[in-house]
N, C-alpha and C positions, 0 to 999 in steps of 0.2 A: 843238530844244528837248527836251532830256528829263523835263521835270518831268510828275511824274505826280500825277495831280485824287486816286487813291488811296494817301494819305500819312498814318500816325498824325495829323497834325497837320490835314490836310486837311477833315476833320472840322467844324476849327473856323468853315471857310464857313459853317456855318447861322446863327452868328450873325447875319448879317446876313438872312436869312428871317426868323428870331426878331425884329430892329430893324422891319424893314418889317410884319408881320402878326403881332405880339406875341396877342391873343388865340386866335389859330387855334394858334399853336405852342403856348401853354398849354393848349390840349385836346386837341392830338396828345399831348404827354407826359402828359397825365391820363388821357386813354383808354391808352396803351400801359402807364403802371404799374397800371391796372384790367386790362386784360385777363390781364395776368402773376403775378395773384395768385392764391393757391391757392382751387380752384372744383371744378368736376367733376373736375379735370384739376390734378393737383399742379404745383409750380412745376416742378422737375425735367424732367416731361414736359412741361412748356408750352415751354419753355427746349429739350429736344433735337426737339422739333417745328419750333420756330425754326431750329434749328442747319439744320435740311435745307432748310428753306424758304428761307434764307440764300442756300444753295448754287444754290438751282435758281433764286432772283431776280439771283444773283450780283453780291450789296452784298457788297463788301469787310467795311466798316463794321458790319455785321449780323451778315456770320461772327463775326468779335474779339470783336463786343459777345455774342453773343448761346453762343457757345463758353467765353467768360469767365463767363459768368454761370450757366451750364451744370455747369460744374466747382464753382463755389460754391453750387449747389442741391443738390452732391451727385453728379453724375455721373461715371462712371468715365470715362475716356481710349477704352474701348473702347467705351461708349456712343456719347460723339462718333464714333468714326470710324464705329459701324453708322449713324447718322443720318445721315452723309457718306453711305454707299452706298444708304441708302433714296433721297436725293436724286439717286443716279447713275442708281439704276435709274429712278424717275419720269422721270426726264430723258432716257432712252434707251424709254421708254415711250411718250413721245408719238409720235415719228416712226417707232417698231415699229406702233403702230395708228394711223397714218394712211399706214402702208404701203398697207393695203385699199384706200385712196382710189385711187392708182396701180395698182393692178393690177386694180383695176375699170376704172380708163380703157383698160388694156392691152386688156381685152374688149370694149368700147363703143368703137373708135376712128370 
């Protein structure tokens, strides 16, 4: 079977989260259009904060949504891709400092 769970269209599973716990899903979407409005933190940077954060939870669905919505606050092409490497490097960050964990056992065997 090649069908893949991440498909533009695939997406549209949550309806059925939405049928089963309709109030819980109308206060995920109300708290996520609150938190994405402009605050301390313009939409723009909310938007390519998301972009990385995307990457490093590695939602399909959060990239697209959250890269498209990035470009319409305003962001250049070369914003997204620095937000890409903010994410590469946090992502290569954690297992760089939990290096020390191991090579502290190297000396405590």
């Amino acid at each position: 079977m090649s069908e893949s769970f991440y498909t533009p269209e695939g997406i549209k599973g949550l309806r059925k989260l939405r049928d089963l716990r309709p109030n819980l899903f109308k206060a995920f979407q109300e708290f996520d259009a609150k938190v994405f409005e402009d605050g301390a933190i313009n939409v723009k940077t909310k938007e390519l904060i998301a972009v990385a954060a995307a990457h490093i939870t590695q939602c399909p669905y959060c990239i697209d949504t959250h890269v498209k919505r990035a470009k319409a606050a305003g962001a250049t092409d070369e914003e997204v891709a620095e937000s890409v490497f903010v994410a590469m490097a946090l992502g290569a960050g954690g297992p760089f400092a939990h290096g020390s964990i191991a090579m502290h056992a190297l000396e405590h065997k």
